[in-house]
Backbone as JSON, one array per atom type, in Angstrom:
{
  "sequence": "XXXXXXXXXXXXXXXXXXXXXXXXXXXXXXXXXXXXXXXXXXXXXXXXXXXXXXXXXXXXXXXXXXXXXXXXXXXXXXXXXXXXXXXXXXXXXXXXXXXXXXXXXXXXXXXXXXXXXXXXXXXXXXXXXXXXXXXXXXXXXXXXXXXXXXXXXXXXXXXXXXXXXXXXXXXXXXXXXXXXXXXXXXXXXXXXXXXXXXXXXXXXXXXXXXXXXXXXXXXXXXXXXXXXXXXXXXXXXXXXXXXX",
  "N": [[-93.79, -85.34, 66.0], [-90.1, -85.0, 64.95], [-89.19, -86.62, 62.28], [-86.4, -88.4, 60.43], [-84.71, -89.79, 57.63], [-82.24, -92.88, 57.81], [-79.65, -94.82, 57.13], [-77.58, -97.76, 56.81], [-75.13, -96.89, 55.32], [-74.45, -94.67, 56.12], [-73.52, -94.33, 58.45], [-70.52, -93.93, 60.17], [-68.5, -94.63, 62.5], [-68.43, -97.0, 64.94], [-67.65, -96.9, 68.5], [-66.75, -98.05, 71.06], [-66.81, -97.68, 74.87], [-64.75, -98.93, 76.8], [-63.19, -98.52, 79.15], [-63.68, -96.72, 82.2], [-61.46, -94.22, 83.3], [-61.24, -90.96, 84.66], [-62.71, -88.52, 86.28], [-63.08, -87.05, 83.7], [-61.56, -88.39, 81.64], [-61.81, -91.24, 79.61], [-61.39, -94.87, 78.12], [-61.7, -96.02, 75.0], [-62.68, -97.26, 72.47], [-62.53, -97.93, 69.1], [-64.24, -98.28, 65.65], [-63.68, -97.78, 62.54], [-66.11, -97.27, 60.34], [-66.83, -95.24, 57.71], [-64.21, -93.13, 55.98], [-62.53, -90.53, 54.82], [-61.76, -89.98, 51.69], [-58.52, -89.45, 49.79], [-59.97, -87.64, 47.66], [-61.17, -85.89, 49.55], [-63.7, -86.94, 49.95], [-66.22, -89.35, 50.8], [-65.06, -92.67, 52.3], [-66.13, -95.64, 52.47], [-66.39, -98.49, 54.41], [-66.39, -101.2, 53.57], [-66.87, -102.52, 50.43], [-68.29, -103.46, 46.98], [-67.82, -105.87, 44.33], [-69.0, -107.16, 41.15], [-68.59, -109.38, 38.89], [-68.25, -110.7, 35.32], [-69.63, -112.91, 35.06], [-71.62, -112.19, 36.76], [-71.41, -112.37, 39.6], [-70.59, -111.29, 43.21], [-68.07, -110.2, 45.07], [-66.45, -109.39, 47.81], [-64.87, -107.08, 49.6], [-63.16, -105.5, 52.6], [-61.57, -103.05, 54.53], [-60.19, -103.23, 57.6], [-60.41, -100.85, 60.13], [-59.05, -100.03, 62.6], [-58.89, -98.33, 66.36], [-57.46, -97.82, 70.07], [-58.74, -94.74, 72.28], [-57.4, -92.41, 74.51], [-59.58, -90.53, 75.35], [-60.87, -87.6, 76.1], [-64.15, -86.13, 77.99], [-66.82, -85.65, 76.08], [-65.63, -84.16, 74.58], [-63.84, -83.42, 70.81], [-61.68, -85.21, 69.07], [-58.17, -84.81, 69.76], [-57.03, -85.92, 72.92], [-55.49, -89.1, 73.04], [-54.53, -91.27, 70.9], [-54.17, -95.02, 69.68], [-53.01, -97.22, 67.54], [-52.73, -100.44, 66.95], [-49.8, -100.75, 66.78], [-48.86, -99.16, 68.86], [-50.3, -99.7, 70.63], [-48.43, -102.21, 71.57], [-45.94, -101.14, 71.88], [-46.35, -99.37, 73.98], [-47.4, -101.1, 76.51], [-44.97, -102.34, 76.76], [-43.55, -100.29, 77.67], [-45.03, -99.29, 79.93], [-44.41, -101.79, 81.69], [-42.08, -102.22, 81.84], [-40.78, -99.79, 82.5], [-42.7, -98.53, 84.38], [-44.31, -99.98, 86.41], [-42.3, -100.64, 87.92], [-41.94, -98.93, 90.02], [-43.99, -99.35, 91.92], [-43.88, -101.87, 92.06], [-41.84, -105.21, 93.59], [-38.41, -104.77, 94.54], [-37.25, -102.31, 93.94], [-39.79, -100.62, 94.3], [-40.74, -97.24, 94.54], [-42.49, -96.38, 97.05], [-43.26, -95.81, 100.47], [-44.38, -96.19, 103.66], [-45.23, -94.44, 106.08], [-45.47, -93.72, 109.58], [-48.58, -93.91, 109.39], [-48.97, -93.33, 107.08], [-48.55, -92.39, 103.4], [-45.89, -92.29, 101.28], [-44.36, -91.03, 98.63], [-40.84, -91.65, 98.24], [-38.85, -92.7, 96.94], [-36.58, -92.34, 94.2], [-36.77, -90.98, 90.58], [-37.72, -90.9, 87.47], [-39.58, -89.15, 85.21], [-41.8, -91.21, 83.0], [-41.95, -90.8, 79.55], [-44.37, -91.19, 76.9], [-43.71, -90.96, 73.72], [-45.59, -90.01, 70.09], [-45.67, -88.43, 68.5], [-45.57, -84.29, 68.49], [-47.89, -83.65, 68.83], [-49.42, -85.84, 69.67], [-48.98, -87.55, 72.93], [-47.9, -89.38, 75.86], [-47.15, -88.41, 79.05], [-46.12, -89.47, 82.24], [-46.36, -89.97, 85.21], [-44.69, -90.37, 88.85], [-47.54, -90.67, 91.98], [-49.0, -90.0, 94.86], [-51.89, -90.51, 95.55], [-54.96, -88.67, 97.1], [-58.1, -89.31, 98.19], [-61.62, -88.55, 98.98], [-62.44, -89.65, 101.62], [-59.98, -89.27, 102.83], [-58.48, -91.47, 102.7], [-55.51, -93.34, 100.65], [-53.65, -93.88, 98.15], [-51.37, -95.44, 96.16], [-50.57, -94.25, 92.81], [-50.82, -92.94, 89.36], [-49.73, -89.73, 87.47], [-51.19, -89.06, 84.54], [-50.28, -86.85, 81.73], [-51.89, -85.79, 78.98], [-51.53, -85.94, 76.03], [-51.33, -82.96, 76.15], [-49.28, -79.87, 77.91], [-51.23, -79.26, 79.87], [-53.73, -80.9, 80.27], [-54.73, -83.27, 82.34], [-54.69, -86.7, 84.12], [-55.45, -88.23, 86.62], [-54.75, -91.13, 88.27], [-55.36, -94.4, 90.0], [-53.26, -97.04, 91.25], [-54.9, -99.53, 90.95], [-56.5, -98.88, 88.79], [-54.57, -98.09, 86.88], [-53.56, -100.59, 86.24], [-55.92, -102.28, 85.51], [-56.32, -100.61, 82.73], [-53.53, -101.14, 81.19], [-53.97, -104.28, 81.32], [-56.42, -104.38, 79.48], [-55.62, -103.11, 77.31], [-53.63, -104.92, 76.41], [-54.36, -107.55, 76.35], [-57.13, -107.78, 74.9], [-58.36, -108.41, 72.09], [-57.93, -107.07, 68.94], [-58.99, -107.33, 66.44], [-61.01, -109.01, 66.49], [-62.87, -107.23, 68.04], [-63.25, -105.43, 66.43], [-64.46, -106.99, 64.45], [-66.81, -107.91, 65.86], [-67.88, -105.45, 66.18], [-68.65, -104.19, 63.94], [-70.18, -105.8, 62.68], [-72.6, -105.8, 64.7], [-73.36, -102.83, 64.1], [-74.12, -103.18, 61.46], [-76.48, -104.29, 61.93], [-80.32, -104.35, 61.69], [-82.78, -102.71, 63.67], [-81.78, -98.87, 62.16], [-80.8, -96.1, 63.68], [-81.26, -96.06, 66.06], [-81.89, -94.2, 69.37], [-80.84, -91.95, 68.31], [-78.94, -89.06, 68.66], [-78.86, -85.62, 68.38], [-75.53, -83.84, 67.41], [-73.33, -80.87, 67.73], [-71.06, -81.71, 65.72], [-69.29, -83.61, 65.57], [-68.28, -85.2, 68.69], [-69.22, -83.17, 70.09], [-71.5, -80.5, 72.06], [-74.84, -81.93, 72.66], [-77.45, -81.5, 70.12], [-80.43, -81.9, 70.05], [-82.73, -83.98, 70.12], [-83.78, -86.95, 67.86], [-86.33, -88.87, 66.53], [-86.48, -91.31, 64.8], [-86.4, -92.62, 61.65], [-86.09, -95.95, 60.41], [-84.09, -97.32, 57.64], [-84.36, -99.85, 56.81], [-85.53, -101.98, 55.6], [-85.82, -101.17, 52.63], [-82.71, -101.09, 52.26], [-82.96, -103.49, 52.47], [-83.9, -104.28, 49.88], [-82.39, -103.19, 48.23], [-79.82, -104.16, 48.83], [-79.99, -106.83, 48.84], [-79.84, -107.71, 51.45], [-79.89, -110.17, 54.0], [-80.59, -112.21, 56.81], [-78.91, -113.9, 59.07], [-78.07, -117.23, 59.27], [-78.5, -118.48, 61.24], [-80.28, -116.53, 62.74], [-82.46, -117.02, 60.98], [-83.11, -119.4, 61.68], [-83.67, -119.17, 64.48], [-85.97, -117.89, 64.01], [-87.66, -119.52, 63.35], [-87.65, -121.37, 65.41], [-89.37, -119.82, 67.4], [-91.7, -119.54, 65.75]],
  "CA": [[-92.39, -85.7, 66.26], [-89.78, -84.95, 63.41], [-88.23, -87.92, 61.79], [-85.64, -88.68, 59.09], [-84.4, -91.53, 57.5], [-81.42, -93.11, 57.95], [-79.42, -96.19, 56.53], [-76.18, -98.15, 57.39], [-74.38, -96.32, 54.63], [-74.88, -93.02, 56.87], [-72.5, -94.59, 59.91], [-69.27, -93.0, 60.26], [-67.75, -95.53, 63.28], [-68.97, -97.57, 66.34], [-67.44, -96.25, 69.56], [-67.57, -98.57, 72.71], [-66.34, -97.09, 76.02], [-64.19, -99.73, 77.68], [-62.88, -97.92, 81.06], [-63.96, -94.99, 82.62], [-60.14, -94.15, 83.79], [-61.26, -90.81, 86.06], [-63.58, -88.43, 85.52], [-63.32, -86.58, 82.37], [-60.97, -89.65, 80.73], [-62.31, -92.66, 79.38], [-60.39, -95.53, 76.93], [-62.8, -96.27, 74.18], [-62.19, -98.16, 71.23], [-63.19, -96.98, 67.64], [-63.86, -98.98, 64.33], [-64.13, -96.81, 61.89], [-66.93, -97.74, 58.96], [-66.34, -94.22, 56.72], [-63.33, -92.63, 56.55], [-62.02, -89.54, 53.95], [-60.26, -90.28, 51.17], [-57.93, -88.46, 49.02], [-60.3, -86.11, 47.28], [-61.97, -85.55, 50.49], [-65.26, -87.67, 49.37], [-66.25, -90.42, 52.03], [-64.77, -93.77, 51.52], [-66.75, -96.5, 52.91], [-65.22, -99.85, 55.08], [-66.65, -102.12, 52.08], [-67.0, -101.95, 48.81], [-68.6, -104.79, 46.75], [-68.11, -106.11, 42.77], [-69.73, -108.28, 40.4], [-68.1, -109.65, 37.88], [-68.92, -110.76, 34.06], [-70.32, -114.03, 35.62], [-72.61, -111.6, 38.27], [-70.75, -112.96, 41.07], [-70.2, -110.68, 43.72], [-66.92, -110.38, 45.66], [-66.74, -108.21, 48.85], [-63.66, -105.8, 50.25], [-63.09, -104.76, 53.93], [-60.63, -102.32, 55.31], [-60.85, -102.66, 58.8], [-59.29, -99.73, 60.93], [-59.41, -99.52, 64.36], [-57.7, -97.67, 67.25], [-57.78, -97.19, 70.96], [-58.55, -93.64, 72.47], [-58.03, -91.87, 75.7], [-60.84, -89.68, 74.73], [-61.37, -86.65, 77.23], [-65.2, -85.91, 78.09], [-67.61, -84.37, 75.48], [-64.9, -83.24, 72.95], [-63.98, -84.54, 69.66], [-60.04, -84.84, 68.71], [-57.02, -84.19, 70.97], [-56.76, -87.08, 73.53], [-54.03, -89.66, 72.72], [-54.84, -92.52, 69.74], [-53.52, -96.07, 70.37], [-52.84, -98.1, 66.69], [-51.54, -101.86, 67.31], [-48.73, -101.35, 66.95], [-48.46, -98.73, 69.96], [-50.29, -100.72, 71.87], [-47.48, -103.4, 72.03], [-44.84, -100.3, 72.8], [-46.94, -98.57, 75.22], [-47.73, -101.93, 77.46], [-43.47, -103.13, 77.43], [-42.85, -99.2, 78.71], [-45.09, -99.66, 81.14], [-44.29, -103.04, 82.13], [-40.03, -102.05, 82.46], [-40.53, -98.51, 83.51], [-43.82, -97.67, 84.96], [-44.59, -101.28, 87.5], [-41.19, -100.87, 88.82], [-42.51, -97.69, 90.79], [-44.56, -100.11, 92.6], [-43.8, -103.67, 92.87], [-40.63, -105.51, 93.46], [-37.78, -104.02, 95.06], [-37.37, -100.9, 93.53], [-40.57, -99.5, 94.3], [-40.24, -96.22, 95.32], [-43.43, -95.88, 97.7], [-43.42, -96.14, 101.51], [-45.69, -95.72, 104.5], [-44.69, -93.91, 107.15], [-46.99, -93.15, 110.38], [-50.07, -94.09, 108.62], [-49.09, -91.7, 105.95], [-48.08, -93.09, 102.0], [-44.93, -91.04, 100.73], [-43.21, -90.9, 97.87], [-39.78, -91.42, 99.21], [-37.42, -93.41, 96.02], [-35.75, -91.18, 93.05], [-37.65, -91.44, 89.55], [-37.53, -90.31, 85.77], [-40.6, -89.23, 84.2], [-42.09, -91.53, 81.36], [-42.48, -90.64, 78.21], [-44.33, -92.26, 75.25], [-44.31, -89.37, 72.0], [-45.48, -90.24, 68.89], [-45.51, -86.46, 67.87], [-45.84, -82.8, 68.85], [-49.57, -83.41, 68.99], [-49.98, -87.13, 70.61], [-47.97, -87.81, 73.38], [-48.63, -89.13, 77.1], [-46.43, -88.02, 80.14], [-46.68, -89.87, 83.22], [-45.38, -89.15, 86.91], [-46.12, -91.52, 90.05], [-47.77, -89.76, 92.4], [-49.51, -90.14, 96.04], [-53.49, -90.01, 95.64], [-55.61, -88.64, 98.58], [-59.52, -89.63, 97.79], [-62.22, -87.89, 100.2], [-62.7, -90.13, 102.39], [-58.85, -89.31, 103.85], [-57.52, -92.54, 102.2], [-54.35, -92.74, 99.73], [-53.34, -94.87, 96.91], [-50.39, -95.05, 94.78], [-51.01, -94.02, 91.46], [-49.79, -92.27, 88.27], [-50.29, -88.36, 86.6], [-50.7, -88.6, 82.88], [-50.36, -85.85, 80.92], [-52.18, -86.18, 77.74], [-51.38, -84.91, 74.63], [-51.1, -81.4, 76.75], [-48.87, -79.95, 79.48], [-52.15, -78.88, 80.72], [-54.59, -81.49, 80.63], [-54.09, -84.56, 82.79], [-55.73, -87.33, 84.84], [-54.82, -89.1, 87.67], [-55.57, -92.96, 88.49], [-54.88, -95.31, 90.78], [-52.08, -98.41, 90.72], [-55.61, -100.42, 90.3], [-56.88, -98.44, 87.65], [-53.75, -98.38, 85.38], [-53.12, -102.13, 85.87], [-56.77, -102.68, 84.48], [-55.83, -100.19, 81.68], [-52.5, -102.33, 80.67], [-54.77, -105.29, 81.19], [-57.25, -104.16, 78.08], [-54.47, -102.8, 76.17], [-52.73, -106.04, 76.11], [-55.41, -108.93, 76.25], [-57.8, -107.46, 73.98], [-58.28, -108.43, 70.1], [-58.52, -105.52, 68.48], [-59.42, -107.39, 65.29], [-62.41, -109.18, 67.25], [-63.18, -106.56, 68.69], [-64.1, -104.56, 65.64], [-65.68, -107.53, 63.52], [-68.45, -107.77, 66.67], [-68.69, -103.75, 66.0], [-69.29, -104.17, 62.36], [-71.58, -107.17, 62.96], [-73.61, -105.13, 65.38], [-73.83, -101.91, 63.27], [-74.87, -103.69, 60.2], [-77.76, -105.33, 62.28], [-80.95, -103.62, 61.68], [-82.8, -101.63, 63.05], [-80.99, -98.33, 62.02], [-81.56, -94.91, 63.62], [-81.99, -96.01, 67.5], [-81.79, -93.26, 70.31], [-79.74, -90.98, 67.81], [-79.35, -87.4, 69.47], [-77.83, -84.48, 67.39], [-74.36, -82.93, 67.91], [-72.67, -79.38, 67.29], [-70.2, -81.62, 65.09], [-68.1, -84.78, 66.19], [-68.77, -85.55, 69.8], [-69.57, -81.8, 70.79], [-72.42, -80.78, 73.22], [-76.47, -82.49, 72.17], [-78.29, -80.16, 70.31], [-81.69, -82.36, 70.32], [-83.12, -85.8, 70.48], [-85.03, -87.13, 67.24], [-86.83, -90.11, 66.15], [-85.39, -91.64, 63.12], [-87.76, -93.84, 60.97], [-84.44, -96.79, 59.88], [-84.51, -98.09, 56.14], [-83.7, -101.24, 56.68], [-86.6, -102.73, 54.37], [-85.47, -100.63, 51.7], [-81.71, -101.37, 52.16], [-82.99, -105.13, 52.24], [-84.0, -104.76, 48.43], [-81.16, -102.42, 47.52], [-78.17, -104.81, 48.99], [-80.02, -108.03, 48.95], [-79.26, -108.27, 52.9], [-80.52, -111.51, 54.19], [-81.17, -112.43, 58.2], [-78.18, -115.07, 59.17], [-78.87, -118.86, 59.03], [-78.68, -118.13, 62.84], [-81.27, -115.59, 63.05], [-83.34, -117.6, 60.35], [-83.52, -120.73, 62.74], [-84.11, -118.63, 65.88], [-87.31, -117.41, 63.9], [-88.42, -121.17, 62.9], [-88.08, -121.78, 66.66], [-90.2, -118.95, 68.08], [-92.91, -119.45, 65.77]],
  "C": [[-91.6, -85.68, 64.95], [-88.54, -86.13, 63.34], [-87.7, -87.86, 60.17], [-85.16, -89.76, 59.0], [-82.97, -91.75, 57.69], [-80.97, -94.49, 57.58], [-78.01, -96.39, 57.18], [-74.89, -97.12, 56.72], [-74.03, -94.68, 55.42], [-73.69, -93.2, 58.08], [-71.16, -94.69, 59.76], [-68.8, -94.28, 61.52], [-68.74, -95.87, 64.11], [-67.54, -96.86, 67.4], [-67.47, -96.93, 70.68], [-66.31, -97.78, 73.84], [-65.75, -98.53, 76.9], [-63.83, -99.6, 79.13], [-63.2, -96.67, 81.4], [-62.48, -94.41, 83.48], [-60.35, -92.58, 85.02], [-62.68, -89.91, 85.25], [-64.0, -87.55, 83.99], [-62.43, -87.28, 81.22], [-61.68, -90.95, 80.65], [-61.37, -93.37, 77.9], [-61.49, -96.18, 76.24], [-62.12, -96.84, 72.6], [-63.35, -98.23, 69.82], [-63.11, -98.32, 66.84], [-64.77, -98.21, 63.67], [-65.04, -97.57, 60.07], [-66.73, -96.69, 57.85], [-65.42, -93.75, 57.17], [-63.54, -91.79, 55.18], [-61.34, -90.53, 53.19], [-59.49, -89.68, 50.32], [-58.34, -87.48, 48.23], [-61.62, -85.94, 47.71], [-63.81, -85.82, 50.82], [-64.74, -88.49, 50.94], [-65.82, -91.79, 51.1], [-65.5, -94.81, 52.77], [-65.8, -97.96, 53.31], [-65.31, -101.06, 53.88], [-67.43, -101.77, 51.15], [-67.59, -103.71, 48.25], [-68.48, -104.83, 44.76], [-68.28, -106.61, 42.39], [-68.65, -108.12, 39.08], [-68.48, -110.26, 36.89], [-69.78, -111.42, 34.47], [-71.53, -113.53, 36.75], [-72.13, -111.76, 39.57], [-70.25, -111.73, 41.76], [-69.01, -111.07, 44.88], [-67.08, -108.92, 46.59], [-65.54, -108.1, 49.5], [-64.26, -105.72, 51.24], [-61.78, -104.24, 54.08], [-61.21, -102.02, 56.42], [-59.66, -101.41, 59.49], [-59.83, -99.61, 61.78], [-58.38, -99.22, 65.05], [-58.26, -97.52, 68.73], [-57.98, -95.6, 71.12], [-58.21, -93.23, 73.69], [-58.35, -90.75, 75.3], [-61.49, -89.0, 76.6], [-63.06, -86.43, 76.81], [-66.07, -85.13, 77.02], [-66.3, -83.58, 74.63], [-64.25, -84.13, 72.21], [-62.65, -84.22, 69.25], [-59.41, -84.94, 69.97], [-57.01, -85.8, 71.46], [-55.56, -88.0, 73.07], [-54.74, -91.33, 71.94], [-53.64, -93.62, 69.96], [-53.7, -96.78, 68.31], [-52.16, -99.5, 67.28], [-50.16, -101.83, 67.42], [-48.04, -100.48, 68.39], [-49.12, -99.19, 70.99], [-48.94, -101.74, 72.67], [-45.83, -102.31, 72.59], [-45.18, -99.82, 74.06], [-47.08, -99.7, 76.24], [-45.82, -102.42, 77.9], [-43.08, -101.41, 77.83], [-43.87, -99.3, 80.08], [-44.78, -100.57, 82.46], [-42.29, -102.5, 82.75], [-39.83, -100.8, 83.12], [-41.75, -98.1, 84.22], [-44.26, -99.1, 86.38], [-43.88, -100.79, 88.37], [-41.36, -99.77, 90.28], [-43.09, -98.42, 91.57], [-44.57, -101.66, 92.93], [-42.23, -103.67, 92.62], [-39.99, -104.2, 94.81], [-36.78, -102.5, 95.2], [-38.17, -100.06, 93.88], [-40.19, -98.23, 95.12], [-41.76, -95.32, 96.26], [-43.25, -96.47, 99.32], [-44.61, -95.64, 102.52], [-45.0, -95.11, 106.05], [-45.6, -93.33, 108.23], [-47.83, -93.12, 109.94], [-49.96, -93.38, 107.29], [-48.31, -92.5, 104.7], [-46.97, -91.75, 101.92], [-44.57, -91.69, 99.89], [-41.67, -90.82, 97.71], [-38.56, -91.89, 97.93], [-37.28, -92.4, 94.84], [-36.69, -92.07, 91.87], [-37.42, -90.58, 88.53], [-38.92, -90.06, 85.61], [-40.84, -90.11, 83.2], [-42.78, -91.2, 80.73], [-43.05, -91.55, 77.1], [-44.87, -90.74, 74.08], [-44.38, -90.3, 71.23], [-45.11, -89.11, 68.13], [-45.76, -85.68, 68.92], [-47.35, -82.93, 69.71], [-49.89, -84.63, 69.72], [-48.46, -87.66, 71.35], [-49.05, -88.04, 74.86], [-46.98, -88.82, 77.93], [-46.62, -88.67, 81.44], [-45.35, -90.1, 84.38], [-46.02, -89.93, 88.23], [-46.35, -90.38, 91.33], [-48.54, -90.13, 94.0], [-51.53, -89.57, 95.97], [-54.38, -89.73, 96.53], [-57.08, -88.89, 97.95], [-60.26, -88.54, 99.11], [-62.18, -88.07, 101.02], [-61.21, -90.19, 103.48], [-57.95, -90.43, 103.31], [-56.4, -92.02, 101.34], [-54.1, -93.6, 99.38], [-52.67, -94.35, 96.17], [-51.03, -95.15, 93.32], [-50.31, -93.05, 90.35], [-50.65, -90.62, 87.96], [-50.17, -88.64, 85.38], [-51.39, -87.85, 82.1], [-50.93, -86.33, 79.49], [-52.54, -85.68, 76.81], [-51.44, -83.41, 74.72], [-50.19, -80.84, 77.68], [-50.31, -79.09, 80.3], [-52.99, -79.78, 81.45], [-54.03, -83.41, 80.92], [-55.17, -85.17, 83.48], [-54.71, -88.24, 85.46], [-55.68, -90.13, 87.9], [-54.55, -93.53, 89.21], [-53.75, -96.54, 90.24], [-53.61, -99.26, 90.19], [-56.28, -99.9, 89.09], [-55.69, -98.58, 86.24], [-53.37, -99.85, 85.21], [-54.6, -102.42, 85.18], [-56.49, -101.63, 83.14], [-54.75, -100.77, 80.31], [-53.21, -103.4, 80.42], [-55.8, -105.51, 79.95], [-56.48, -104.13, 77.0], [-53.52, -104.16, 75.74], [-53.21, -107.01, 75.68], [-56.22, -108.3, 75.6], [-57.48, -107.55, 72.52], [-58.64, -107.73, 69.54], [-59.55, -106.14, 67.3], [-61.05, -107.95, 65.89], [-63.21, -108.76, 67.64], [-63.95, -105.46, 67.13], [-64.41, -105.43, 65.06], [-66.76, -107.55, 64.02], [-68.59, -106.53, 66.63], [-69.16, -103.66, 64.64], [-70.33, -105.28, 62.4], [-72.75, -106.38, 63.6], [-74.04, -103.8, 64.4], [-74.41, -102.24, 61.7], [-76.36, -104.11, 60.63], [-79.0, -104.37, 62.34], [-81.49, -103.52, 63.55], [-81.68, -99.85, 63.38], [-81.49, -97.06, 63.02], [-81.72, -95.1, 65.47], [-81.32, -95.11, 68.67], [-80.48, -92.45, 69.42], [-79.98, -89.55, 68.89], [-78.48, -87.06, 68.53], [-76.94, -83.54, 68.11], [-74.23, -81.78, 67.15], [-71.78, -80.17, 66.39], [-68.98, -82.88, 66.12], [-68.87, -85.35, 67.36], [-68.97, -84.34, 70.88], [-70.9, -82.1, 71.55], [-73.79, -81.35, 72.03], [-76.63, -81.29, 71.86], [-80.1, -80.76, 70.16], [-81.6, -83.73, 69.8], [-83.99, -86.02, 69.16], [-85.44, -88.51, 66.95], [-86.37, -90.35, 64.66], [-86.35, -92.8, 62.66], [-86.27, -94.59, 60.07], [-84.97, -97.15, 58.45], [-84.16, -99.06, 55.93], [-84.61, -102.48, 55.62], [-86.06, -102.17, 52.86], [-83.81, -100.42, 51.17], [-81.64, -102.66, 52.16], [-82.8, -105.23, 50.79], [-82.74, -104.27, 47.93], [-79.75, -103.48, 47.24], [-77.9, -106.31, 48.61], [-79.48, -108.59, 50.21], [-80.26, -109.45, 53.62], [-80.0, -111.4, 55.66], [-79.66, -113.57, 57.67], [-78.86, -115.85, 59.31], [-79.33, -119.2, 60.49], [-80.12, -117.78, 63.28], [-83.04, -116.34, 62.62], [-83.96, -119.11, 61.62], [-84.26, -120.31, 64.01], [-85.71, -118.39, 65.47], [-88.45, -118.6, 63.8], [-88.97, -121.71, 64.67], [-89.68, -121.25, 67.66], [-91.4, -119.51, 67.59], [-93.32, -121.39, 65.69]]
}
């Protein structure tokens, strides 16, 4: 079986998948541990320095972002920073609800049948050329013959879109709003620091392109113990006092 080593210093972001929105969209939420930096070297989330006295002092830059991250490809989709979170949830909330609740909505039922029957604008949220969503309310038929109001959004293409239900984009808003981003990435940096390193890796073409094989990874986490001086929490330490 062929194995290589691998250390924390090697991990480029955590990644969790929050909603599966239909089926080739999902909203996933990044914290990025390396990033580029100006002369295209890797810059790492912390940095650490000792000073005359030996004393070490420790840096973080955290960065994190939502995604709606289309299936198996790496880029494109539409990136969420804090602060478009808090635009993107009050356009939905004043122009995108009103389509459906209250007395505006513009959905009726007619002979068993859902229509689309009240006058409507498209909404827009652009940041740029390149990230933008589009969204259009729309009448959803499922297999089974049913129908549910729901939205089209275009994303970051006039090609590529996905359709979801009124209950799907209200849990969408619902993440986007009530979620701590910052919380949310210190338990992703907490977890990716935690040994061991290297588990069920598979190898890509490059980002989040197709698998090109499965390997076993032997982690260096003994050998990044002596290097960093990484120590077990007082937590972890007690849990072990218990067991044995």
């Amino acid at each position: 079986m062929n194995t290589e080593e691998i250390s924390f210093g090697d991990y480029r972001k955590v990644s969790d998948t929050l909603l599966y929105l239909d089926q080739a969209y999902s909203l996933v939420f990044t914290t990025v541990l390396t990033s580029k930096n100006q002369n295209g070297g890797d810059s790492f989330f912390q940095s650490e320095y000792m000073d005359q006295e030996g004393k070490v002092s420790i840096y973080r830059n955290i960065k994190c972002y939502y995604v709606i991250q289309e299936k198996n490809t790496f880029g494109g989709g539409f990136l969420f920073w804090p602060n478009d979170v808090y635009f993107f949830c009050k356009i939905i909330e004043e122009k995108v609800f009103p389509w459906f609740f209250g007395d505006n909505n513009i959905f009726e039922i007619k002979d068993n049948k859902l229509f689309r029957t009240g006058n409507y604008n498209a909404v827009d949220f652009i940041k740029s050329m390149e990230q933008f969503l589009k969204i259009y309310p729309i009448v959803i038929n499922f297999k089974d013959n049913s129908e549910k109001e729901g939205v089209r959004i275009y994303v970051s293409s006039q090609d590529k879109y996905m359709d979801i239900d009124i209950d799907k984009l209200v849990q969408l808003y619902y993440i986007l709003k009530n979620t701590d981003m910052m919380n949310l990435a210190y338990n992703a940096l907490a977890y990716a620091k935690t040994p061991p390193y290297g588990e069920n890796i598979q190898r890509t073409s490059g980002g989040l392109g197709g698998v090109i094989s499965s390997k076993s990874i032997t982690n260096k986490w003994e050998e990044d113990r002596k290097k960093n001086k990484f120590t077990p929490s007082n937590f972890l330490k007690n849990a072990k006092k218990k067991e044995e």
